[in-house]
N, C-alpha and C positions, 0 to 999 in steps of 0.2 A: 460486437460483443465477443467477448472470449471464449466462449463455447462454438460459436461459428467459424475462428481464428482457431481452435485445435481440430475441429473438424477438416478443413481444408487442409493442414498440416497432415492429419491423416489418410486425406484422400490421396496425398502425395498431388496436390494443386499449390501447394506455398508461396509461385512464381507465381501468382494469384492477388496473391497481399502485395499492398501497396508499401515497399519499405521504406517506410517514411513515418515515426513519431514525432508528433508535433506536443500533443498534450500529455503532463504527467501523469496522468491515468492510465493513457492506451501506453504511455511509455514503461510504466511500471508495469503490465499487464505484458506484452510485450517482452520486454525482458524475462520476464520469469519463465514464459513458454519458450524464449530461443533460447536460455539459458547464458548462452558465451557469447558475448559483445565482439568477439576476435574475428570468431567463424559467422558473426553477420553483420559485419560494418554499417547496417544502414544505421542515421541518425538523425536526432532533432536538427531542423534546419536553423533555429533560434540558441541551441548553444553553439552552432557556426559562427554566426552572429555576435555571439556574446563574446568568441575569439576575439573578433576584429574592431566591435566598439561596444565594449564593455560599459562604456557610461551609458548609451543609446540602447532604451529597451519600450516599454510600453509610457513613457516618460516626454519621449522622443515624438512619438505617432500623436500623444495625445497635444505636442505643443503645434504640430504640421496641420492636424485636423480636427482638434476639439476633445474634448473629455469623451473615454470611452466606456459607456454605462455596464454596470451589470447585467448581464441578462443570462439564459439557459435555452436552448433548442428546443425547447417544450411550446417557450413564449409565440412562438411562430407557428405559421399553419406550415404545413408538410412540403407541399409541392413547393415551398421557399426554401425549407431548409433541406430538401434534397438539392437542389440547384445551388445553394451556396456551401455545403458540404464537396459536394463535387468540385465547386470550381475553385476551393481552398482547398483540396486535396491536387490539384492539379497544378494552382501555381506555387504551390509546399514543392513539386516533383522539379517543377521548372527551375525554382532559385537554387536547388543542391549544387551543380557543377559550378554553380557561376560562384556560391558560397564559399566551394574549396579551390578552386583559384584564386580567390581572394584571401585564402587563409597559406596558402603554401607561398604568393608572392608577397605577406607581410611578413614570414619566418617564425607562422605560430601553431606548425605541425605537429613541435614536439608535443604545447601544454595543449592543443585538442586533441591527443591521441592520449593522455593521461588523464582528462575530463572524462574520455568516454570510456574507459577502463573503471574509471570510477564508479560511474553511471548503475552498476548491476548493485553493489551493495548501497547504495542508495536508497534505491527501490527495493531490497531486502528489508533494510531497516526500516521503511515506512509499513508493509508488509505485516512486519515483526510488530510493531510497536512495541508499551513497556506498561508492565500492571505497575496498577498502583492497589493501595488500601483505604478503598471509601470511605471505612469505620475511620481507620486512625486521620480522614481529612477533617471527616464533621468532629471527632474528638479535639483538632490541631484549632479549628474555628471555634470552638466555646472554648477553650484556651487562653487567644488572641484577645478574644470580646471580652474575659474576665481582665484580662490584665490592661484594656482600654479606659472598662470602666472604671478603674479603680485609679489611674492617668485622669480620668475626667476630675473625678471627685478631688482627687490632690488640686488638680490648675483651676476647678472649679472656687476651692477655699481661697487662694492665690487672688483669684482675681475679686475677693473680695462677696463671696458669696453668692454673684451675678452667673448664671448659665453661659458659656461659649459653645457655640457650635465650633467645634474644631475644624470642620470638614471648608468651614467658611472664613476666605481669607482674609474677606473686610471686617467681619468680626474679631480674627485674630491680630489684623494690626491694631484695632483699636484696643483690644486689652495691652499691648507691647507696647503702644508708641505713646498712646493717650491716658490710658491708665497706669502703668507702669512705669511712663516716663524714661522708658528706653531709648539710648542714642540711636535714631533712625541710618541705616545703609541705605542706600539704593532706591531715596525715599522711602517708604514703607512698606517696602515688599517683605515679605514672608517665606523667601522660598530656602531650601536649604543653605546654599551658602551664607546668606545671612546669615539665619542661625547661626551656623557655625561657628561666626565672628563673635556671637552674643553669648556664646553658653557661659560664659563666667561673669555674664552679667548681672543672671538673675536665676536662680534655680527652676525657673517655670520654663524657661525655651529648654534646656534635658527633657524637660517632658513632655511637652511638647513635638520635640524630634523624634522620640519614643512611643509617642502615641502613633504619631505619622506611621511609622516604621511597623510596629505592629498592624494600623490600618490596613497600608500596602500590603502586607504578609496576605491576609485574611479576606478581603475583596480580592486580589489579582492572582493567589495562589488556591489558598486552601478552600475556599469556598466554590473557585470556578473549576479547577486540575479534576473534582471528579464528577463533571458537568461534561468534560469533551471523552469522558471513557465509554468505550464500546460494549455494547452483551457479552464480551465474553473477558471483560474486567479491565482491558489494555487502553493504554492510551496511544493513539496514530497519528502522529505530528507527520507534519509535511515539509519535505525536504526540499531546496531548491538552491540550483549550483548555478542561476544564473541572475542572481539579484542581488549579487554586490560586484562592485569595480575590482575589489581584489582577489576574486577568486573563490576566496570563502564560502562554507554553504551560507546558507542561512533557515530558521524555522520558523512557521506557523500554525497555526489552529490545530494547539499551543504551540507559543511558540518556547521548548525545553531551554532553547538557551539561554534565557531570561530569568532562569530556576535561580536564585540568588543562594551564596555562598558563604558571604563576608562576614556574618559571624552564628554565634552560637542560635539565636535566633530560628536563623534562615536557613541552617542547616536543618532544622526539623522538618520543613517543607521535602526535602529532597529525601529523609526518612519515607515519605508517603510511597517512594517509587520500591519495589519490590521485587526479586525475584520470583519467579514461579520454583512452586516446589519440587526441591530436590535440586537445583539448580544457582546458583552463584553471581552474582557483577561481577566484570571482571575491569576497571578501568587502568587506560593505558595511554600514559600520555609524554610527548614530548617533551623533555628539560630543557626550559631555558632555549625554544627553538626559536624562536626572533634576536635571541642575544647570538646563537649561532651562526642563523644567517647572515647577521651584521658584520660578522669575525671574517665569515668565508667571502663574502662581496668586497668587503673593504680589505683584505690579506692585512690586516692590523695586526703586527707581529706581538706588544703586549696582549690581547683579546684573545689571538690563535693561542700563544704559550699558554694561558691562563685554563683555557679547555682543555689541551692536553695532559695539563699538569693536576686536571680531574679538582683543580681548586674551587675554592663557594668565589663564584663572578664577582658577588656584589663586596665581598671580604676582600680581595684583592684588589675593585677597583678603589675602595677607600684606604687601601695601602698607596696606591700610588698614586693620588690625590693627596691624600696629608703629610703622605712622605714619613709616615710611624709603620712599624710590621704588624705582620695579621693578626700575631700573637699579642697587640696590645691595642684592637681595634674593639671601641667602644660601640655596640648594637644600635642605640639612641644617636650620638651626637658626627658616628661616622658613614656604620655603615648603613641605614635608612636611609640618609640624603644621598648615599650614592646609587644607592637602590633605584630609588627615587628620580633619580636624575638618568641611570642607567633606561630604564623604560622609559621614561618620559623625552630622551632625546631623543630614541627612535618615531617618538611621536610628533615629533615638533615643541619639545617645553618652550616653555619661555620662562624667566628672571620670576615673575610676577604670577606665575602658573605653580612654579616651585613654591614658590614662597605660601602661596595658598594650600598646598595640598601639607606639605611640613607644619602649616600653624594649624589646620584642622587635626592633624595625626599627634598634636605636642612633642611633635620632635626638635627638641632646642627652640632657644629664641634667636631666630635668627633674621635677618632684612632682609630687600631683596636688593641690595648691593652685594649681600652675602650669597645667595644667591645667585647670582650671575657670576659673580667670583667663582664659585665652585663646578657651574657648567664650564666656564674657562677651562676649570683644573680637570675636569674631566677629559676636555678636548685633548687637552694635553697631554694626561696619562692614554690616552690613545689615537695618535695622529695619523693613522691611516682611517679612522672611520672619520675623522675631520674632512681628507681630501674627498673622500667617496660622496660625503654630502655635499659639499663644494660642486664636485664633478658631477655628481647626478643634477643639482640646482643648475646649472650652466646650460649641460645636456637639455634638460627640462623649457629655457627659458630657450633656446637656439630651434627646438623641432617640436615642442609642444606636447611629447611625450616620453616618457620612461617606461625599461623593460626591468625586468626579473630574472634571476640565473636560466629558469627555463622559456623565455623569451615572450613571455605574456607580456601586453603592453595597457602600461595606463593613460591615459590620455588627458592632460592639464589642461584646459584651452584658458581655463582661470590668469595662465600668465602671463599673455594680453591683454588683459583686462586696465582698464584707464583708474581704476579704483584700489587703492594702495592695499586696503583687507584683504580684498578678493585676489589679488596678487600676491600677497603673504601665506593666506591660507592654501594656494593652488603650489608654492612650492613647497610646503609643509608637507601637503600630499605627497608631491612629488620624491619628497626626501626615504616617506615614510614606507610608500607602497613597493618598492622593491623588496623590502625588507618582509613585509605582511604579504606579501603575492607568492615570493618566495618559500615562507614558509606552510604556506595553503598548498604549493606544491607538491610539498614532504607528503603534506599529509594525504592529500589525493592519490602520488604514486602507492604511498602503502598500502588504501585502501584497494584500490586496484589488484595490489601482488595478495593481500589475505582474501581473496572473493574464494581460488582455488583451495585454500588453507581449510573454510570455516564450511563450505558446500560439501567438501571430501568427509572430513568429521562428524557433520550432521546426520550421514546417515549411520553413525553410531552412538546417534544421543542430542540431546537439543544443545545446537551452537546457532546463536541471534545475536546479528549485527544490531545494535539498537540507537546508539546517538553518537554524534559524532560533533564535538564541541571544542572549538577554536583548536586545538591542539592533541586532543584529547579523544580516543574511541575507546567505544562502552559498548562489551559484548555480556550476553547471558547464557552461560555455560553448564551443560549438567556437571554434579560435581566429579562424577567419575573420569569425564574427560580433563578436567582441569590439570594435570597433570603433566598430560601431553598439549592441550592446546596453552596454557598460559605461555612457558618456554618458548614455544615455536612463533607464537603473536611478536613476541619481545623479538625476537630474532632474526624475522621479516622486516619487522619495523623499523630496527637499529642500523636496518644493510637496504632499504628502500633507495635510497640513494649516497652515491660516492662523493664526501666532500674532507676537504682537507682534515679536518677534524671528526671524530666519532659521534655519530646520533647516540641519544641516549636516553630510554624511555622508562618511566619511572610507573610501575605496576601495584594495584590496591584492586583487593579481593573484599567482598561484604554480600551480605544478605541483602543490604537496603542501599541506595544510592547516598545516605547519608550515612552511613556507618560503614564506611571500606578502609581496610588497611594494609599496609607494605606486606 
């Protein structure tokens, strides 16, 4: 417990403590008494681990030996869980050396010495958490519910006076398929992308999708967000930097990053989140940092000019895709689908991916001969990110893995595989993960270089590391610091790392998580 952990600290006994964090508790706990990750290199033996096989984690153990149950140290009687506390503390001590041997002869010194730089505001921001406003939740929920009910009563008349359970899928295909006489997809499923196909079928799937949409909102947001808030009003998401392949955090119980964005909606959800008074959001987020990385891995001399020349990416690549200039580049029919196609190569698009996301969004009518046509023109308007996919897909398919500018590797084993998806999908990955490893890198070094920035300041005012979302950090600043600390974030950020082209972070100040501006 951490009262016996700062007592020994003051006994001047420290060489006492076992340095060795295994669990995010004693790690975060931990942290915050040694303060500087620099001056005390011990570390979790599991994001060693997570260096060297990032796919292989509790995933791994559980296919070797069987599903591994929930339990708590309580569940057991004592004299067992002093002897297995011990003897997992011991073989925790045992695997460290043989960990970083392993980590210095695969070449991934640099990205676990930026994981663990990391690591302090991590444990900050869990620490920190982030108020919200209970009142404006349960106000956001009779809200929701009024504008459900009144979706019921519309699809209700619809279907001819008969009650639907919305919530019930066999119920809803039988008003679509059987009473409505709607052309079946995918036999009769109900799930969004159907709809999607339907909405001009029939005025009741809009409402249907809108009911949904609203449902979602009010069950998974505003009813639960202020169900995990603490006595003292915050919510304490849990942070965890070793539960994806690409490096990424990830969150849970809640999990923030799931806080939906995409429209007017769901923005009122993120209204809920609040600063404490006297105090500011301050969010801070990478531009276009996966379209960056792709520029600088692939030295794509259209891509790099395009950055330097401080141009909109997606307006220039539908210039040199339709071969028309920027100045006569249509929003809908050019530059969307290059948009479009821009993210979605990095992803792995396909012809018929395109085409799906463009007829949900009503951007042009177009095939997916048109479609594939236009991935073409894209390769085209930039053929050094052409070879780099080539050459990473080749790399991929010869040694079973791919690395990232800072030498994180992802591991494919999918490209042997006898099964042609499972082989398409493993070099999709492959295509993709340099690119998203890459840019999780940026953001870990920064976090790292702002740990000293935001601890200095603090003791002149509240500065709170709070969420840190795909690209994107969210600090809570009093407002008289804002002054000095906004500038100085941006300018850590922007110079975190050296790469052909200029990082570039785009900054919005608000009271509430949903109302922040440039």
């Amino acid at each position: 417990p951490e009262p016996i952990i700062v007592w020994l600290l003051d006994k001047g006994t420290g060489e006492l403590l076992p340095k060795v964090k295994q669990s995010q508790n004693i790690q975060k706990k931990a942290i915050r008494i040694l303060k500087d990750i620099e001056k005390n290199p011990e570390v979790d033996p599991y994001v060693r681990w997570n260096k060297i096989k990032p796919e292989e984690g509790r995933s791994a153990v559980e296919a070797e030996f069987g599903i591994m149950h929930e339990g708590y140290l309580s569940d057991i009687p004592w004299d067992k869980a002093e002897f297995y506390s011990a003897r997992d503390a011991d073989a925790t001590i045992r695997i460290l050396p043989i960990l970083m041997q392993m980590i210095e002869a695969k070449g991934l010194m640099q990205t676990f010495i930026t994981d663990m730089k990391a690591i302090p505001m991590v444990a900050d921001m869990m620490e920190a958490g982030i108020e919200i406003d209970s009142e404006y939740f349960k106000e956001l929920s009779v809200y929701f519910k009024d504008h459900m009910d009144r979706l019921e009563q519309d699809i209700t008349q619809m279907a001819g006076g008969k009650h639907i359970n919305l919530s019930s899928h066999p119920q809803v295909s039988t008003l679509l398929f059987d009473t409505l006489k709607l052309p079946t997809v995918k036999g009769k499923s109900t799930d969004e992308k159907v709809l999607s196909r339907l909405v001009d079928k029939h005025p009741v799937i809009q409402k249907l999708r809108d009911w949904r949409s609203y449902h979602k909102l009010k069950t998974t947001y505003s009813d639960q967000i202020p169900k995990k808030s603490r006595a003292n009003g915050r919510v304490h998401t849990t942070f965890r930097i070793t539960r994806t392949s690409t490096g990424r955090l990830s969150s849970a119980n809640p999990n923030l990053m799931a806080v939906p964005v995409r429209s007017e909606e769901a923005l009122l959800i993120r209204k809920g989140f609040v600063a404490q008074r006297g105090c500011s959001l301050v969010s801070n987020d990478y531009s276009q940092i996966e379209m960056i990385i792709a520029a600088e891995i692939s030295q794509d001399k259209n891509m790099l000019q395009a950055f330097r020349d401080n141009a909109d990416i997606h307006s220039r690549t539908a210039s040199l895709m339709f071969g028309i200039p920027e100045c006569d580049i249509d929003p809908t029919k050019h530059r969307y689908p290059a948009k479009r196609i821009g993210f979605g190569i990095l992803y792995g698009i396909t012809a018929s991916g395109l085409f799906k996301q463009l007829e949900v969004a009503g951007a042009g009518n177009w095939t997916i001969k048109d479609c594939q046509d236009m991935i073409d023109m894209w390769f085209r308007a930039y053929p050094g990110v052409a070879k780099f996919m080539k050459d990473t897909s080749t790399h991929a398919k010869r040694f079973g893995f791919v690395r990232d500018l800072w030498g994180r590797i992802r591991y494919v084993p999918g490209v042997y595989a006898f099964d042609q998806w499972i082989r398409l999908e493993a070099l999709r990955q492959a295509g993709n993960a340099p690119i998203q490893m890459g840019a999780a890198g940026v953001l870990k070094k920064a976090m790292g270089d702002l740990v000293p920035l935001y601890r200095t300041l603090r003791k002149e005012g509240i500065f709170n590391p709070l969420i840190a979302i795909h690209d994107d950090l969210m600090f809570e600043i009093q407002d008289e610091l804002l002054s000095t600390a906004v500038p100085t974030i941006k300018l850590i950020m922007e110079n975190a790392v050296k790469l052909s082209i200029p990082l570039k972070v785009d900054t919005k100040i608000g009271k509430t998580w949903g109302e922040m501006e440039n």
